[in-house]
matplotlib code that plots the C-alpha trace (Angstrom):
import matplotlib.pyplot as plt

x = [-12.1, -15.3, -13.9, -11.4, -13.8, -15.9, -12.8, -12.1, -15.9, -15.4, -12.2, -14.1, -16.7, -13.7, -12.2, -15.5, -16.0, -12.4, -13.2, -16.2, -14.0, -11.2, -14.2, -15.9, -19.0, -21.7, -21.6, -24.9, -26.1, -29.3, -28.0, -24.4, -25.7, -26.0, -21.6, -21.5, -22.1, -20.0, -17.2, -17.9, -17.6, -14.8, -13.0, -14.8, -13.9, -10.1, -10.3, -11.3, -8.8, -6.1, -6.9, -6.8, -3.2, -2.2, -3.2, -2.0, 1.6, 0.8, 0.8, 3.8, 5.9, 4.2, 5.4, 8.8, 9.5, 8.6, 11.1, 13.9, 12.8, 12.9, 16.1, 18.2, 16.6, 18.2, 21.3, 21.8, 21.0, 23.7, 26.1, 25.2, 25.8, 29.0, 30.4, 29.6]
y = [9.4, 11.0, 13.4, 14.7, 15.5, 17.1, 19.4, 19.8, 20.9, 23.7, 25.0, 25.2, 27.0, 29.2, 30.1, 31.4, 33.8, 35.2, 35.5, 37.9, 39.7, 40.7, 42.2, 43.5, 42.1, 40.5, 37.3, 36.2, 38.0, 36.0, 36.4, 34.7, 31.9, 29.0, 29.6, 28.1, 25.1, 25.0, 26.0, 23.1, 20.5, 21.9, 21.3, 17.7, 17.1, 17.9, 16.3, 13.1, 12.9, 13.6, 11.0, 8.9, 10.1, 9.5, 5.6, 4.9, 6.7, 5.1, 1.8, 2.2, 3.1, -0.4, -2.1, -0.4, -1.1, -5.1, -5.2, -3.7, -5.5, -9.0, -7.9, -7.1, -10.8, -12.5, -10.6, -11.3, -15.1, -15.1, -13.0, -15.5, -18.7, -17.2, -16.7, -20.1]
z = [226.7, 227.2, 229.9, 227.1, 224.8, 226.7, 227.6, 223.9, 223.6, 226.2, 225.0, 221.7, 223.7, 225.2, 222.1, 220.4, 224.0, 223.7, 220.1, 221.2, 223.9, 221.4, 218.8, 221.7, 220.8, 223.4, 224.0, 223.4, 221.1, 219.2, 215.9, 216.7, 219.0, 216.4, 216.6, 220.0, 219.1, 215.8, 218.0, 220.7, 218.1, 216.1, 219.3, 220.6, 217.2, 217.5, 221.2, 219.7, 216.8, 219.7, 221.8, 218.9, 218.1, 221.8, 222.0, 218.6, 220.1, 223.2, 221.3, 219.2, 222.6, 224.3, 221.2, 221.3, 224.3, 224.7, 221.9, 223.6, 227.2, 224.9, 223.4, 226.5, 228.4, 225.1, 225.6, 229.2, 228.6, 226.1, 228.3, 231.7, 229.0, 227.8, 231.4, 232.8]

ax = plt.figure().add_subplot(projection="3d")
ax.plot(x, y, z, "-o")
ax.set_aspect("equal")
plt.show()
């Protein structure tokens, strides 16, 4: 989990320098530095809400799918009772 935030905190990082490239401005200029940091937790911030989002998903699919797995093992007992 950590590995995803700390990819969330550079493309934060990203987006701020391709921010500065479209306005042509220098990167580090000393009055705009304190936004570096705003921008890498905006996105560990977003990176850690995802990965949220993904296990509950993930979760929900497990779930799911023991249902369906249970389902089709009661069906197939029925169908091998029925045949013999």
């Amino acid at each position: 989990m950590v590995h995803r935030v700390l990819f969330w905190s550079g493309f934060g990082v990203a987006v701020r320098v391709w921010q500065l490239g479209l306005e042509m401005r220098p990167f580090f200029n000393r009055g705009s530095l304190w936004a570096y940091p705003v921008f890498a937790g905006a996105g560990a911030s977003f990176g850690y809400w995802l990965q949220g989002v993904d296990e509950r998903q993930q979760a929900i699919l497990n779930d799911r799918k023991q249902i369906i797995l249970e389902k089709r093992a009661r069906r197939a007992q029925r169908e091998a009772e029925q045949q013999s």
